[in-house]
C-alpha positions as a Markdown table, in Angstrom:
| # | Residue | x | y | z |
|---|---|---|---|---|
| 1 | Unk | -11.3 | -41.1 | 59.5 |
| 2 | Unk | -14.4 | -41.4 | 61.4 |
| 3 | Unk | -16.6 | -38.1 | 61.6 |
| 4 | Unk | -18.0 | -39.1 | 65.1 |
| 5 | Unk | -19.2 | -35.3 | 66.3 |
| 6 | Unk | -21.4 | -35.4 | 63.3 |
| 7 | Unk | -23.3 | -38.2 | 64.2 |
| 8 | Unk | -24.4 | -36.0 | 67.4 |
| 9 | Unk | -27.2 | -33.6 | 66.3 |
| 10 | Unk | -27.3 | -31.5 | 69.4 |
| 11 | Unk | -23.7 | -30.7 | 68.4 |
| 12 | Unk | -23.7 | -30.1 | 64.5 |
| 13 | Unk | -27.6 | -27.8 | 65.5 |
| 14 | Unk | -25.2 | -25.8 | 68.0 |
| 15 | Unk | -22.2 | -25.2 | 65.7 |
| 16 | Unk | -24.6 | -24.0 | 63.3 |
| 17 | Unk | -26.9 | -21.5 | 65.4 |
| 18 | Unk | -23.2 | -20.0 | 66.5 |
| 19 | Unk | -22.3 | -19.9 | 62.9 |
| 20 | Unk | -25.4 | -18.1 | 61.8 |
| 21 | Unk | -25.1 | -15.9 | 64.4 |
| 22 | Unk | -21.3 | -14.7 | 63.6 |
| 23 | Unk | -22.4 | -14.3 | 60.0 |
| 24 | Unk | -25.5 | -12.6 | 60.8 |
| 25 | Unk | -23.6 | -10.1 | 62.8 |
| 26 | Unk | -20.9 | -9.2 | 60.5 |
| 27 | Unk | -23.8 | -8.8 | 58.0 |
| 28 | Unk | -25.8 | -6.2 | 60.1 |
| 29 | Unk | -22.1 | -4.5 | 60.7 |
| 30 | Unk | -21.6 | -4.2 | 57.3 |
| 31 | Unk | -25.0 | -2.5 | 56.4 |
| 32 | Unk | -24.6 | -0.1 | 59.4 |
| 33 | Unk | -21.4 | 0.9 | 58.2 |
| 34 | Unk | -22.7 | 1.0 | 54.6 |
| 35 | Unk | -25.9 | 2.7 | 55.3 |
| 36 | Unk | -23.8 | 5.2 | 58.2 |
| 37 | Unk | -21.5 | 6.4 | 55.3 |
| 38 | Unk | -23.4 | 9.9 | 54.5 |
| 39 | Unk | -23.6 | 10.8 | 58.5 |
| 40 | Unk | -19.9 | 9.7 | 59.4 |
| 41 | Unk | -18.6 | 11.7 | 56.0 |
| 42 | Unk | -20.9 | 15.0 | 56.9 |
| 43 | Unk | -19.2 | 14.5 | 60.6 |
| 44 | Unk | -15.8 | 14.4 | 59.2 |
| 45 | Unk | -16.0 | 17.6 | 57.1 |
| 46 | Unk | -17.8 | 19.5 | 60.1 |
| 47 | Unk | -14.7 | 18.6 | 62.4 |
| 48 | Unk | -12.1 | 19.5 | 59.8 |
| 49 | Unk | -13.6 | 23.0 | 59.1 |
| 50 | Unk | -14.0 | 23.5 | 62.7 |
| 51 | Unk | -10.4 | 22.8 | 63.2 |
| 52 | Unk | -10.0 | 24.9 | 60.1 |
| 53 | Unk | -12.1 | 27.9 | 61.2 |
| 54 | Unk | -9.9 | 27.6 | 64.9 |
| 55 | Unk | -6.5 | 27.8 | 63.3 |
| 56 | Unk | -7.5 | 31.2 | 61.3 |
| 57 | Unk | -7.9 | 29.6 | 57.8 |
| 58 | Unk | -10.5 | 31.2 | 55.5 |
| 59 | Unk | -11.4 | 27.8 | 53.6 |
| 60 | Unk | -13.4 | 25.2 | 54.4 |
| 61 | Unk | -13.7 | 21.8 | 52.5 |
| 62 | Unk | -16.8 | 20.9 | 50.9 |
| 63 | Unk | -17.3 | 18.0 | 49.9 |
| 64 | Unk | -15.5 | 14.5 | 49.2 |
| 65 | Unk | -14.4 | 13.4 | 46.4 |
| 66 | Unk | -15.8 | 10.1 | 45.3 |
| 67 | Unk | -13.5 | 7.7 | 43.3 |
| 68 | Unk | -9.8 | 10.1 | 43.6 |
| 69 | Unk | -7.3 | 7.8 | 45.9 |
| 70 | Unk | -4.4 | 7.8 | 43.7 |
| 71 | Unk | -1.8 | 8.5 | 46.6 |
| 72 | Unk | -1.8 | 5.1 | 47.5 |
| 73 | Unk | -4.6 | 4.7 | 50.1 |
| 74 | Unk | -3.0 | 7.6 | 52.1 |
| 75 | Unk | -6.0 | 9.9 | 52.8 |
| 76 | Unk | -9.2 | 11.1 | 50.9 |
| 77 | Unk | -9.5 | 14.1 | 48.9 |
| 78 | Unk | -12.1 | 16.9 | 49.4 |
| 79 | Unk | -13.0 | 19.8 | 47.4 |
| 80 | Unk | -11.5 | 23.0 | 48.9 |
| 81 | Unk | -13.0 | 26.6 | 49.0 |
| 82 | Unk | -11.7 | 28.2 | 45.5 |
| 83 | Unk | -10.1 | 26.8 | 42.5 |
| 84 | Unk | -8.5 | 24.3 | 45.0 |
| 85 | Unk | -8.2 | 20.5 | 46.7 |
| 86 | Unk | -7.7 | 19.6 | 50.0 |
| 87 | Unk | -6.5 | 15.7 | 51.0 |
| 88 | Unk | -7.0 | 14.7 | 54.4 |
| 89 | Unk | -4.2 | 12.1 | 55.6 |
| 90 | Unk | -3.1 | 10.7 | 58.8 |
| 91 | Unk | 0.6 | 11.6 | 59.8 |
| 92 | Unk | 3.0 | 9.3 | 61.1 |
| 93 | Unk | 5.6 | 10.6 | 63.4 |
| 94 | Unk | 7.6 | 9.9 | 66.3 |
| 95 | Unk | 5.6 | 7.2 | 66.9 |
| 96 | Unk | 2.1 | 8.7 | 66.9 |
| 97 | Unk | -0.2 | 9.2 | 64.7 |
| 98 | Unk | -2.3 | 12.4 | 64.0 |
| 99 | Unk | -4.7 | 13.4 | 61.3 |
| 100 | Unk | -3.4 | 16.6 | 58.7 |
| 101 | Unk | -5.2 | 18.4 | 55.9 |
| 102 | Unk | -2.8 | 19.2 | 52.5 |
| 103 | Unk | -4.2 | 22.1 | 50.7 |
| 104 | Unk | -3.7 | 21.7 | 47.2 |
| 105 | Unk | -3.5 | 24.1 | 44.5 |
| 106 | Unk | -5.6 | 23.6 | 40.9 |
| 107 | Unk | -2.4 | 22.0 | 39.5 |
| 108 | Unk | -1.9 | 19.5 | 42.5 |
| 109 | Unk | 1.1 | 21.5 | 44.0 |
| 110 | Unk | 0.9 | 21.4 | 48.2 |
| 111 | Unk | -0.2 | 24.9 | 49.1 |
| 112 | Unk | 0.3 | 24.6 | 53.0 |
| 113 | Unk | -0.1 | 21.0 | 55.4 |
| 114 | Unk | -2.4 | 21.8 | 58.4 |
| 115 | Unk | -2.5 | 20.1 | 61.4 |
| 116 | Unk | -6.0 | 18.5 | 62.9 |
| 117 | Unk | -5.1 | 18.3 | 66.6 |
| 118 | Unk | -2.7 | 19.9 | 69.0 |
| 119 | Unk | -0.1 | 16.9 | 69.2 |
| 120 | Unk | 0.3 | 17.2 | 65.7 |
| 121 | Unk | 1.0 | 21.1 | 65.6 |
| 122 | Unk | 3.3 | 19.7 | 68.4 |
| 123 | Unk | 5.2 | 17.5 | 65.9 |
| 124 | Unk | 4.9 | 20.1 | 63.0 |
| 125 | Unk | 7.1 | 22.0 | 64.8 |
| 126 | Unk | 10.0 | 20.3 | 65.5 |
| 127 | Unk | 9.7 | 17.8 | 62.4 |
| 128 | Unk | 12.4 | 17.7 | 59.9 |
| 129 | Unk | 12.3 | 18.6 | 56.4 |
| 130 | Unk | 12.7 | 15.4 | 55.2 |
| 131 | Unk | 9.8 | 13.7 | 57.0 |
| 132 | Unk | 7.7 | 16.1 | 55.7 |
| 133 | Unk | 9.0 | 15.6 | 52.0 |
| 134 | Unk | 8.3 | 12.5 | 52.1 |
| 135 | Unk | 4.6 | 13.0 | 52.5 |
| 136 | Unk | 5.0 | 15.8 | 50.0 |
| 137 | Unk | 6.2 | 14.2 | 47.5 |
| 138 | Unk | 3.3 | 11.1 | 47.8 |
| 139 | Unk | 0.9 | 13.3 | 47.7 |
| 140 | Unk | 1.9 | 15.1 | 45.1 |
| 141 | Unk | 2.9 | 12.2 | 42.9 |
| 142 | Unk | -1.1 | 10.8 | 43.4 |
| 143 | Unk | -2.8 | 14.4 | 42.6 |
């Protein structure tokens, strides 16, 4: 098999500026998203216990908790005003999705599921039981 295209320089030069270019790219990505970890966290909690502080609750989360992801990549768990957890998941149902906050008691039994937006109180409404033990029960099973 002849390997004619890299006889031509101009060619094999231009494949590799392109090349450099995609990796250098995805590298700069990476350390912005690496680097932007703190800021977008700190944003997170802010919005949460904004929502929190809107919907009448008296807790607000603290902080993350680093390395505790046992519910199988569900959400992220956050320290929770008192002797408690909270684990921030995203919802699926009907079709949409929308982010909820499970407060969790010190021995890892679901205290109350909070909506974070509108469509999602919405959907807690009218959602059946089972839908909602299904989350219950995964989240339970990874605290």
């Amino acid at each position: 098999m002849k390997l004619s295209f890299l006889k031509d320089k101009t060619y094999l030069k231009e494949s590799l500026i392109i090349a450099g270019w995609i990796c250098g790219l995805i590298i700069l990505s990476g350390l912005c998203w690496y680097f932007t970890h703190p800021v977008r966290n700190r944003i997170q909690i802010n919005s949460i216990n904004q929502v929190l502080e809107q919907s009448g609750n008296p807790g607000r989360i603290i902080e993350r908790i680093q390395g505790r992801n046992r519910a199988g990549g569900l959400g992220s768990y956050y320290t929770f005003t008192g002797n408690s957890s909270a684990f921030v998941f995203t919802f699926i149902g009907e079709g949409a999705f929308f982010p909820c906050a499970a407060i969790l008691a010190a021995d890892g039994e679901v205290v109350e599921i909070i909506p974070l937006n509108r469509s999602g109180q919405r959907f807690m409404e009218r959602a059946s039981p089972q839908v909602i033990n299904i989350y219950l029960n995964r989240i339970m099973g990874g605290s």
